[in-house]
N, C-alpha and C positions, 0 to 999 in steps of 0.2 A: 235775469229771466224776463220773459216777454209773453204776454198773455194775449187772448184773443178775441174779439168781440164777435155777437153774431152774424155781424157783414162780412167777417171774415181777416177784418182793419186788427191789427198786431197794434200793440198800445204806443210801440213808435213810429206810426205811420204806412208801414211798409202792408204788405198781402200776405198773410198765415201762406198762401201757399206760392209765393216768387220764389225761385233761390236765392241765396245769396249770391254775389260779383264771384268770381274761381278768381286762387290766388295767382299772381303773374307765373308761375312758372304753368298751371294749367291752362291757361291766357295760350300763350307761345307754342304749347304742343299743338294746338287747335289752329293757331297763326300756320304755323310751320306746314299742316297737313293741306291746310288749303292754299299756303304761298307754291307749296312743290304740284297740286294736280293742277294749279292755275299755269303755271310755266309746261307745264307735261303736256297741256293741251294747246298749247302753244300762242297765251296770251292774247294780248288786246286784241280782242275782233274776234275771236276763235272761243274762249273759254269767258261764263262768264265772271262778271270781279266781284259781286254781290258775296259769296261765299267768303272772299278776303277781307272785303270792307266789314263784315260784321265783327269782326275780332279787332277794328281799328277804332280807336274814340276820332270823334270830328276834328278834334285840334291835334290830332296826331303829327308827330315832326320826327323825320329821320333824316342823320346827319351821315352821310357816306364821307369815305376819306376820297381825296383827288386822286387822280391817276388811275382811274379803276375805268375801265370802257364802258360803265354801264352810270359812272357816277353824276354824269350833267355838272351842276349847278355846285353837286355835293349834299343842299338840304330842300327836303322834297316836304313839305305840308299838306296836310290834309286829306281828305277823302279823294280829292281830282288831283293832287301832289303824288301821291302814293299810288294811283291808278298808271300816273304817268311813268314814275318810277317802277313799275314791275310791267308795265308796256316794255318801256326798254331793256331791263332787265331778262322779258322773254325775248327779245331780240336777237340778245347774247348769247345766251342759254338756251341749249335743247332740253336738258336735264337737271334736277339737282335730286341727289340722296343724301340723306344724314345717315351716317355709319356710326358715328357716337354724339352723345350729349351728355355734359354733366352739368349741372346748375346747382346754384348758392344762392337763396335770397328770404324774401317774406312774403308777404300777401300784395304790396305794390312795387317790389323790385327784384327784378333775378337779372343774375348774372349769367350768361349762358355760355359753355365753350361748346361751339360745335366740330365737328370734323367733317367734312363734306364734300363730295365728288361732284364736279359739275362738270358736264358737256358742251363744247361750245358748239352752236350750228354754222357760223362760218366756217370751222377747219376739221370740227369733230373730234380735236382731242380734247381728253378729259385731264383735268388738274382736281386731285387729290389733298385738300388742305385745312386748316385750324382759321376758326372766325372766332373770337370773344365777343360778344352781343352784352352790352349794357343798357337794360330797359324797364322803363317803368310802362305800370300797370294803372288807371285809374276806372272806375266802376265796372270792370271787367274787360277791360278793350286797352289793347296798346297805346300808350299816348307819346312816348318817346323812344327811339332807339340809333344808339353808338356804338356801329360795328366794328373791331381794328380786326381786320386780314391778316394770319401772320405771312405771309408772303404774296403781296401784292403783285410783284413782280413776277410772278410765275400765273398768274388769272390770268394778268393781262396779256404773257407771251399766248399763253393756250388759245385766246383770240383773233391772234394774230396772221392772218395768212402769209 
């Protein structure tokens, strides 16, 4: 139990009226809603990233598998890593929709399986497919994620012209 003084100071430090950090899987709905209007409006230069970056902690690291047209490097860092990373990512992508989600975790880790249709704007077809997202959550904001594709091979033909 946590009591509250007249400044309003919570006896652990904190603000009687801050929320608390949301646990990683409500983290990720929040990521999600602003990663798909950021690519819908058709990224770097066009939509702004402020809306993405807020659901990203500063030492944020996302590790992409190879072979993927949008992958670079593979691990993108940071607030300007992850800007760069869904720059190119809207490059790719005209589209994404999540059609299903189920997730398994706690308050710093979910595991998320999505199902998701994306659009490529080079050729315009859509690939219909399963991501498993492994990612942690620290003070509210994303700070790691390891996505496996289950068919890499088919994203990257949909790109393909």
């Amino acid at each position: 139990m946590s009591t509250t003084n007249a400044a309003g100071d919570q006896t652990d430090g904190s603000r009687a009226d801050e929320q608390p950090p949301a646990d990683a899987w409500t983290v990720m709905q929040r990521f999600y809603a602003a990663e798909a209007a950021y690519v819908a409006a058709g990224g770097f230069g066009e939509a702004s990233y402020e809306h993405v970056a807020a659901y990203l902690d500063p030492e944020v690291c996302l590790y992409q598998a190879p072979g993927l047209p949008f992958t670079g490097t593979g691990t993108w860092r940071g607030h300007d890593g992850m800007e760069r990373f869904l720059a190119r990512f809207s490059e790719v992508w005209e589209s994404m929709e999540f059609l299903e989600q189920e997730h398994w975790g706690d308050a710093d880790t979910v595991v998320v399986r999505n199902r998701v249709r994306f659009r490529a704007r080079a050729t315009g077809r859509e690939v219909d497919t399963s991501i498993v997202q492994l990612i942690t959550v620290r003070d509210g904001r994303m700070l790691e994620c390891r996505p496996f594709y289950w068919d890499p091979q088919a994203v990257a033909d949909a790109c393909t012209p």
